[in-house]
PLY file of the C-alpha trace (Angstrom):
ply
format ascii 1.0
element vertex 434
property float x
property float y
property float z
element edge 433
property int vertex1
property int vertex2
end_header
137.99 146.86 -30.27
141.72 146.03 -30.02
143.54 145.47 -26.67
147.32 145.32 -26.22
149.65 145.40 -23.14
152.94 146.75 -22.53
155.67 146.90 -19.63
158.57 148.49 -18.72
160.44 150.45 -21.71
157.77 149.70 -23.94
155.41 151.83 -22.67
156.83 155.51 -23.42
157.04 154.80 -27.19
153.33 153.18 -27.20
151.81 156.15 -25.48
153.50 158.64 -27.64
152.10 156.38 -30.84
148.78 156.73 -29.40
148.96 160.27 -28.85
150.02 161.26 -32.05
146.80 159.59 -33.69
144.56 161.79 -31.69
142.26 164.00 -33.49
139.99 166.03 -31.41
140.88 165.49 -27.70
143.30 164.16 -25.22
141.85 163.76 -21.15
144.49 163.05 -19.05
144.16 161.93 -14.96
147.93 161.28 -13.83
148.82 160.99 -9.66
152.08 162.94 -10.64
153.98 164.12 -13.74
157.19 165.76 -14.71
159.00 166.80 -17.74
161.87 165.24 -18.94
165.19 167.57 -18.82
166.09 166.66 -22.43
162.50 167.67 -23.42
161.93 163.98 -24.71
158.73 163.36 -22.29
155.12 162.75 -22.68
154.40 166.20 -21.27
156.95 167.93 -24.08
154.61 165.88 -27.02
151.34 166.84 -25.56
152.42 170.56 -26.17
153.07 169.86 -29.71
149.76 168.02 -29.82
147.94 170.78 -28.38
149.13 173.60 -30.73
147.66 171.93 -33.36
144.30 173.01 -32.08
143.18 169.73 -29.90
141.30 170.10 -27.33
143.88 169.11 -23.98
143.20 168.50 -20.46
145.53 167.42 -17.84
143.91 166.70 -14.30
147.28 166.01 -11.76
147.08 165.30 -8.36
147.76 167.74 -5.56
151.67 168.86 -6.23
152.36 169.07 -2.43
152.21 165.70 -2.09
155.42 165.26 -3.65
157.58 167.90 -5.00
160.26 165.45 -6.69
157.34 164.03 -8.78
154.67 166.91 -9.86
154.59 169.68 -11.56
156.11 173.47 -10.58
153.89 176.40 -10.46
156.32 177.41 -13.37
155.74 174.08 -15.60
152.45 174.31 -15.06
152.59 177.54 -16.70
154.20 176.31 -19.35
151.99 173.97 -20.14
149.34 176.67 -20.02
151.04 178.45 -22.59
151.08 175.69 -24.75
147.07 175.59 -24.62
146.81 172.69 -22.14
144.47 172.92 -19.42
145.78 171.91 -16.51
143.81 171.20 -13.10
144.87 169.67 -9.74
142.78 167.67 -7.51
142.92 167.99 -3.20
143.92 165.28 -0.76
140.77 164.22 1.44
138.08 165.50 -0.94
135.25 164.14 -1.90
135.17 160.01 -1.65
139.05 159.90 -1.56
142.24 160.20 0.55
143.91 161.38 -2.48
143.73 160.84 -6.66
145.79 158.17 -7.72
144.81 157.55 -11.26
146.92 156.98 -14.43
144.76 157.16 -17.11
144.29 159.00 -20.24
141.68 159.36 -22.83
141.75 159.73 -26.38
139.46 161.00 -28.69
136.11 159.28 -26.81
137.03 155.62 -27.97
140.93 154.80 -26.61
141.54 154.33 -23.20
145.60 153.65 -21.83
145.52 153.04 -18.09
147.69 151.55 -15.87
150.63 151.62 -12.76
152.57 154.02 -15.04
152.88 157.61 -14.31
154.36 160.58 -16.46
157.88 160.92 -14.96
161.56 159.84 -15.86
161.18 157.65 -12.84
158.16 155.72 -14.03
159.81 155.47 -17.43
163.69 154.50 -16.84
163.68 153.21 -13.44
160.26 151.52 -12.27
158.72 148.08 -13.39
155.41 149.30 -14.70
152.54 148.29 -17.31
150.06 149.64 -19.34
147.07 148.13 -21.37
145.60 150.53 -24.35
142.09 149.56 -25.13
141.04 150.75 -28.69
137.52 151.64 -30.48
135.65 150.93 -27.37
133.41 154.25 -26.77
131.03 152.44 -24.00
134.85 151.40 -21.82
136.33 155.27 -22.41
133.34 156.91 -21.04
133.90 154.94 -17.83
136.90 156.64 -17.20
135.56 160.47 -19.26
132.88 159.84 -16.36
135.79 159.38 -13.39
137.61 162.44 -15.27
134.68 164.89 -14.99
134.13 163.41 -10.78
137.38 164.19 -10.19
138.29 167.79 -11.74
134.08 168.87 -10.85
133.91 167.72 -7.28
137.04 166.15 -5.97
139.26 169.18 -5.82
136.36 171.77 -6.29
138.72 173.51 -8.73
136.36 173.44 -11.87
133.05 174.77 -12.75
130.26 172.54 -14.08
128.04 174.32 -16.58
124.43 172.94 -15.83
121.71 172.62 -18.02
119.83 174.94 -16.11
121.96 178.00 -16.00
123.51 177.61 -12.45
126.90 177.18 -12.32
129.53 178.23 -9.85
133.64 179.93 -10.46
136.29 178.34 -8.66
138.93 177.33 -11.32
140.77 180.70 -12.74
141.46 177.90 -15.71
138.25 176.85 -15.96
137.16 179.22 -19.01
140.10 178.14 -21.28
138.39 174.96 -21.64
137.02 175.00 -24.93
135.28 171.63 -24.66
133.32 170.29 -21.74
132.65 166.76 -21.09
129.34 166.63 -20.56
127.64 164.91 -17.03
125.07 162.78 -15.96
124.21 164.12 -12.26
121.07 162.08 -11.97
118.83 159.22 -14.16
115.98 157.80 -12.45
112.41 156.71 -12.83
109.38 156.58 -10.62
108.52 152.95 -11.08
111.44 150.59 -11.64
108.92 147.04 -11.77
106.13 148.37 -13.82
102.95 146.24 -14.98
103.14 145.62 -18.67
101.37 147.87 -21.13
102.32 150.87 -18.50
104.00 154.18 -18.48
106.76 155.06 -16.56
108.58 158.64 -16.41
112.47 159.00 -16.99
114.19 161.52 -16.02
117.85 163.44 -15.62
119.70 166.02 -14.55
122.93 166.62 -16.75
125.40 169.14 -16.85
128.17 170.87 -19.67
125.35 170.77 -21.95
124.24 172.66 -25.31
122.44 173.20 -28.28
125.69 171.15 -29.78
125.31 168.27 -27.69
123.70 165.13 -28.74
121.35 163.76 -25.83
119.88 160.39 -26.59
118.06 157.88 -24.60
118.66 154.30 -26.62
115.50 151.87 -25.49
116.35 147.97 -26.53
118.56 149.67 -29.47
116.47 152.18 -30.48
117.86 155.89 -30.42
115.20 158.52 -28.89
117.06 162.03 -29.86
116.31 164.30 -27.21
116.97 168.03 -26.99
119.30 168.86 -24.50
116.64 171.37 -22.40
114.26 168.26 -21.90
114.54 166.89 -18.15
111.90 163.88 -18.62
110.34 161.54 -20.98
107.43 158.52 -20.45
107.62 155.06 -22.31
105.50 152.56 -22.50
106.69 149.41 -20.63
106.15 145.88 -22.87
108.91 143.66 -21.76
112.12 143.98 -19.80
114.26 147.22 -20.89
117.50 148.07 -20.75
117.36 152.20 -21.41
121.14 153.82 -21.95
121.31 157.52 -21.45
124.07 158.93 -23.68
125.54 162.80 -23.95
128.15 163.45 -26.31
129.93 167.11 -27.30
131.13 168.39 -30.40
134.23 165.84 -29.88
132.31 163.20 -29.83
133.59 162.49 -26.14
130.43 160.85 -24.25
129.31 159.80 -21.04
126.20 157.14 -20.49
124.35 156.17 -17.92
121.92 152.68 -18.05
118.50 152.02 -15.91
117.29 148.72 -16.27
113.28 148.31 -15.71
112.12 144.46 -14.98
108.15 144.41 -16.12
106.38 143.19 -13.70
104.88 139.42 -13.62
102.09 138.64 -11.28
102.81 136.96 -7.96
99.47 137.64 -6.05
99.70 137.11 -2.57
100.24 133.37 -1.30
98.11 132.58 1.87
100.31 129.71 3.03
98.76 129.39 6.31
95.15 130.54 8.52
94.13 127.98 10.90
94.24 127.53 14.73
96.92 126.18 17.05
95.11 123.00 17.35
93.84 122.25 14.05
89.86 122.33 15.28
87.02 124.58 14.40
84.94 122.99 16.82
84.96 124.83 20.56
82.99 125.00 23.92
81.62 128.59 24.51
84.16 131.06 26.29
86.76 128.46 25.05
90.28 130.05 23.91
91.16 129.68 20.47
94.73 130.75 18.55
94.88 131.63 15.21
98.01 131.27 13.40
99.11 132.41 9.93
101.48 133.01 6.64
101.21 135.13 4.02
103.93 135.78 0.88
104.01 138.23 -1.47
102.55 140.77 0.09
102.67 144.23 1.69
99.59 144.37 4.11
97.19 141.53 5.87
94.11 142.05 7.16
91.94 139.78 9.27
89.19 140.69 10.26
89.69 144.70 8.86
92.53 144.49 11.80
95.83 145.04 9.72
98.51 142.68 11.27
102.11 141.03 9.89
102.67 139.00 7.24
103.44 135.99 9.64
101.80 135.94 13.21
99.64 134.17 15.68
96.47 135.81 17.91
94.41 134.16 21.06
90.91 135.19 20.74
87.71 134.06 22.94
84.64 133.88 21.39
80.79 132.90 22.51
79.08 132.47 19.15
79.79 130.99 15.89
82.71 133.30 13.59
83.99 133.48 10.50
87.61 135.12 10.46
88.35 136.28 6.93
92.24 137.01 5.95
92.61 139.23 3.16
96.02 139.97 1.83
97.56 142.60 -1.08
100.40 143.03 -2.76
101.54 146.51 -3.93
99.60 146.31 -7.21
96.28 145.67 -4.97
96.01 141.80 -6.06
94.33 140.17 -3.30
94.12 136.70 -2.05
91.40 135.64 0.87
91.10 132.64 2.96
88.43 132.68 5.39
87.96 130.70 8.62
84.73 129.26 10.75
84.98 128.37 14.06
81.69 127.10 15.37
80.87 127.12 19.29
79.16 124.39 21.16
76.55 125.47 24.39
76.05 122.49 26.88
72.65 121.21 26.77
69.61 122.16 28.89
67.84 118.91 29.67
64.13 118.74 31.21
62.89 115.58 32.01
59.09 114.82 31.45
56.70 115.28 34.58
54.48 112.56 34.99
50.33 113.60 35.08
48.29 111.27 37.03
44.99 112.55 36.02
45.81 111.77 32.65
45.43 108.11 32.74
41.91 107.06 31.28
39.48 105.86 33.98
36.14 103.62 32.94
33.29 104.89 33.96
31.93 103.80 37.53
28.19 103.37 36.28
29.44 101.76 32.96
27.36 98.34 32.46
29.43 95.45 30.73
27.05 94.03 28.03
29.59 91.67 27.06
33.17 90.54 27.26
34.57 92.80 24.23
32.93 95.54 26.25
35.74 94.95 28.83
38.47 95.41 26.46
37.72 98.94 25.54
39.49 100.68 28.90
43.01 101.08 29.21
44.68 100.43 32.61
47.95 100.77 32.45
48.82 99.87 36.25
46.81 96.83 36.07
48.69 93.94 37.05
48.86 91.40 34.87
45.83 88.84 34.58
46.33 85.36 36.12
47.51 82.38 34.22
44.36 81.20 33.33
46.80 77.27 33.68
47.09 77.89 37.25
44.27 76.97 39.50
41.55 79.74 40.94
40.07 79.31 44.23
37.07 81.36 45.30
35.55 81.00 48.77
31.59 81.25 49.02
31.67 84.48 50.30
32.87 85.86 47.66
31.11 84.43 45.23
27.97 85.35 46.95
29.17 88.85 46.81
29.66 88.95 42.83
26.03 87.23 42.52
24.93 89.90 44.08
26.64 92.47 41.89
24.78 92.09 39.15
23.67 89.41 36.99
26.26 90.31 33.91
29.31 89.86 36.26
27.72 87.18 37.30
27.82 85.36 34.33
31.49 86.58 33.54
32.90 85.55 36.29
31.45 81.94 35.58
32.74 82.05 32.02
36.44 83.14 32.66
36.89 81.44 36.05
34.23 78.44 35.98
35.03 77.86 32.57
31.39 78.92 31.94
30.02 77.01 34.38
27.26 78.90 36.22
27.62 79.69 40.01
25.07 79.29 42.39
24.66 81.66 45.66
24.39 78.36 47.80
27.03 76.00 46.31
30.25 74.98 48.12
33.66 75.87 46.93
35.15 74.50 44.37
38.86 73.97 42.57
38.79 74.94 39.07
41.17 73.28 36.64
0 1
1 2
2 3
3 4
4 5
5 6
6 7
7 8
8 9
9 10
10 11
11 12
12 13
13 14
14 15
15 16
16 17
17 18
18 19
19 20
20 21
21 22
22 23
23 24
24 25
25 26
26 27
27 28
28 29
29 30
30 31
31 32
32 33
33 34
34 35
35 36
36 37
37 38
38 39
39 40
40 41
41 42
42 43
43 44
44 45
45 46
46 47
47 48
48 49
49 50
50 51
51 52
52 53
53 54
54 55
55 56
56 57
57 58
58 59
59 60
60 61
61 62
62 63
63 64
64 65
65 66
66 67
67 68
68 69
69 70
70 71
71 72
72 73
73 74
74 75
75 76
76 77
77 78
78 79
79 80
80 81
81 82
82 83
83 84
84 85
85 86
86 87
87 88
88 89
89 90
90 91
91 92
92 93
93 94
94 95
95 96
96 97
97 98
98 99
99 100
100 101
101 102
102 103
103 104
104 105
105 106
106 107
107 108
108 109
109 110
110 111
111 112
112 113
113 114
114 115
115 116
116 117
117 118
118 119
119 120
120 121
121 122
122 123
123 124
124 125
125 126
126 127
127 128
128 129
129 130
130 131
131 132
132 133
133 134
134 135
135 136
136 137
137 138
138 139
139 140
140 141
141 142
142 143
143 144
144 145
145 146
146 147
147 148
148 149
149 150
150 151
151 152
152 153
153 154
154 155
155 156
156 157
157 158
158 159
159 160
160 161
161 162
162 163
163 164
164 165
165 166
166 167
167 168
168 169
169 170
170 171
171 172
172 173
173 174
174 175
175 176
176 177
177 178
178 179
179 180
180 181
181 182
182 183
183 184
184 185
185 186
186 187
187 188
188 189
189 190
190 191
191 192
192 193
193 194
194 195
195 196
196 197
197 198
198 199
199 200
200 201
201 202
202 203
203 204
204 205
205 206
206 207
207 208
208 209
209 210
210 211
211 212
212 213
213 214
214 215
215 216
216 217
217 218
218 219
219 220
220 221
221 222
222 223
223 224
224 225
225 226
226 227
227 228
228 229
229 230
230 231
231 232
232 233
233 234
234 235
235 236
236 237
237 238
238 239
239 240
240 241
241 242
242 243
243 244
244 245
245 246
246 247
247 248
248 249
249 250
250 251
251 252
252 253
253 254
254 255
255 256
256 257
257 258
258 259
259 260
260 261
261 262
262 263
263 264
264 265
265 266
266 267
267 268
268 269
269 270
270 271
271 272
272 273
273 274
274 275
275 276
276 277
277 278
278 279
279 280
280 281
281 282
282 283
283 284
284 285
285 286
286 287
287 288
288 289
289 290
290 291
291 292
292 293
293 294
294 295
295 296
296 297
297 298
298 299
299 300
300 301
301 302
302 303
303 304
304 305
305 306
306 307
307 308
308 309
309 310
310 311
311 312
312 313
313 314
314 315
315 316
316 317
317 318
318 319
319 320
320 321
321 322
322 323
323 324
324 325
325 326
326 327
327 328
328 329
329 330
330 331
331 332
332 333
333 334
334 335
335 336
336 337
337 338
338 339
339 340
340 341
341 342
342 343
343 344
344 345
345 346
346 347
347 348
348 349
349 350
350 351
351 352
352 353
353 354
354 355
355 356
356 357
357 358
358 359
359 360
360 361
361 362
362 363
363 364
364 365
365 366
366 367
367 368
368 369
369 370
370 371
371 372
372 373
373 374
374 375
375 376
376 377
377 378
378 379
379 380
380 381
381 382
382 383
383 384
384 385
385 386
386 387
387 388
388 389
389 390
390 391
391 392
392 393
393 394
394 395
395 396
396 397
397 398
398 399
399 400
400 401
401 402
402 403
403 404
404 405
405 406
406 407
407 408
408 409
409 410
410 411
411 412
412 413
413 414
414 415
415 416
416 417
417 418
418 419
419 420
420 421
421 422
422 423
423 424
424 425
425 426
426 427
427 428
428 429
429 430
430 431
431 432
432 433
């Protein structure tokens, strides 16, 4: 690729240079253009040019704009004449106010743009540049792409010749062009972040197309050759892939279109957050709760099989123990889950004992005491406690004539506990017992 720049009076002589080299085609978009009275201008060497049998197209910009600066109806003709296809774009058509290029293309590979346009003005009296851009194919069908948008749907003076037949007359010029440049109208695919190891479709519409033009689709520098009838194509997807869809006629003038398809790399779903407001899983029956949560990387949430957002919070009352689960997917159906248990507390149902008085033990009323362990074998649990055997015991006569007569046994216990086993007789005084 070579690049060189020119101003002023330099540029007429480096354009003519340029297109004298040309071999197969010239493509020229120029806001306005006039010959030269002398017959010196670029308009008078493209005619030369063109009788020698290349291919030459002149796209101008609409000549009412300004009559000092474009063409006549009879220059045009002239130029006509002089097999050079001439077309004119309309003001406020399209995308634009009005076409205010300077550009021209030579041969599919040099490009000369810039503020100068093809009229004794531009080249004795106005400060102007140019830059000329050499060998560079991929930088000329930029502007062979901005040549076939302007003269196909700018001005709607041209007819595109599709791939599938249809095609429409509006140009009366349009069948004197002998060469097309062929169009991209569409490149697309159905998945642009496929899963690696996968297929994906690509497919085009183009246009100015025929069994002479070369239709490739280049995949990480490999050329697929495809015929030019074929709409579609599937590739397997192993890394990331840069495809370049190129069409190219007989000239070797080509326009190329690139789709760039990032494999996918797994990012399942990210549960950042599922918990409640205040951090507890512990509650009181009928008690409130609010869940809250966060979810990345992913397309659809689901708590509970209740789709909600991605971020969100939810008050909920429940009465028994639950487990919320939170299940989130991404558009390739990776999940992630994160489930949640909230336990509920009941307040407590207290009986107290009832007390049964008929089921203390009673001794028997006939039972006969043979001897003291006999004594220890009932259970009387509101018995007061026995005296302190220390202290001193006083019994009157009466009563001790009343336990003699009891029976002999208690008789003789009573003398052994409280007469420290001194016998007691009916008619004896009263005594004080150490």
């Amino acid at each position: 690729m070579e690049v060189k720049s020119y101003t002023n009076r330099e540029i007429k002589p480096a354009i003519i240079t340029q297109l004298r080299q040309a071999k197969k085609s010239i493509r020229i978009a120029m806001a306005y253009a006039r010959n030269y009275d002398d017959g010196s201008g670029l308009l008078d060497e493209l005619k030369i040019i063109a009788k020698k049998g290349l291919d030459v197209q002149i796209l101008l910009g609409e000549k009412d704009i300004d009559t000092h600066s474009s063409l006549s109806d009879s220059e045009i003709k002239n130029l006509e004449n002089n097999n050079i296809v001439v077309l004119l774009t309309a003001i406020n058509q399209g995308n634009y106010a009005i076409m205010h290029h300077k550009f021209c293309v030579i041969d599919g590979h040099t490009v000369i743009n810039g503020s100068f346009n093809w009229t004794p003005n531009a080249g004795e009296y106005s400060a102007e540049n140019i830059t000329i851009i050499e060998k560079n194919s991929v930088n000329a069908a930029k502007f062979l792409q901005e040549f076939v948008y302007l003269r196909d749907n700018v001005g709607g003076f041209a007819n595109t010749k599709r791939s599938n037949g249809g095609s429409k007359q509006v140009n009366p010029h349009f069948d004197s062009i002998k060469y097309l440049i062929p169009v991209i109208s569409a490149f697309r695919t159905d998945n642009v972040n496929p899963k690696k190891g996968s297929n994906i479709n690509l497919s085009w519409l183009l246009g100015n197309v025929d069994d002479k033009t070369l239709v490739e689709i280049i995949e990480n520098g490999y050329h697929h050759k495809i015929s030019y009838q074929i709409t579609n194509k599937t590739f397997n997807i192993q890394k990331n892939t840069i495809f370049t869809l190129k069409i190219a006629n007989e000239l070797g003038e080509f326009v190329q279109k690139e789709l760039f398809i990032e494999v996918y790399t797994s990012n399942a779903p990210q549960i950042v957050r599922f918990t409640t407001a205040d951090n507890t899983n512990v509650i009181l029956s009928g008690q409130d709760i609010v869940l809250l949560w966060q979810v990345e990387n992913a397309n659809q949430v689901v708590i509970n099989g209740e789709q909600v957002t991605v971020v969100g919070e939810k008050r909920i009352n429940i009465t028994q123990n639950t487990v919320f689960e939170l299940k989130a997917t991404n558009q390739y159906n990776e999940n992630s889950q994160s489930n949640l248990e909230i336990r509920v507390l009941t307040e407590p149902n207290v009986q107290l004992p009832t007390f049964d008085a008929n089921a203390i033990p009673k001794p028997p009323t006939n039972a006969v005491l043979s001897t003291i362990s006999d004594f220890g074998k009932f259970t009387f649990p509101l018995l007061p406690p026995l005296p302190n055997l220390a202290k001193k015991v006083v019994i009157d006569k009466q009563t001790t004539q009343e336990i003699s007569k009891s029976s002999s046994l208690l008789k003789s216990f009573f003398s052994t506990i409280f007469l420290k086993n001194k016998p007691i007789k009916p008619d004896e005084p009263t005594q004080n017992i150490d």
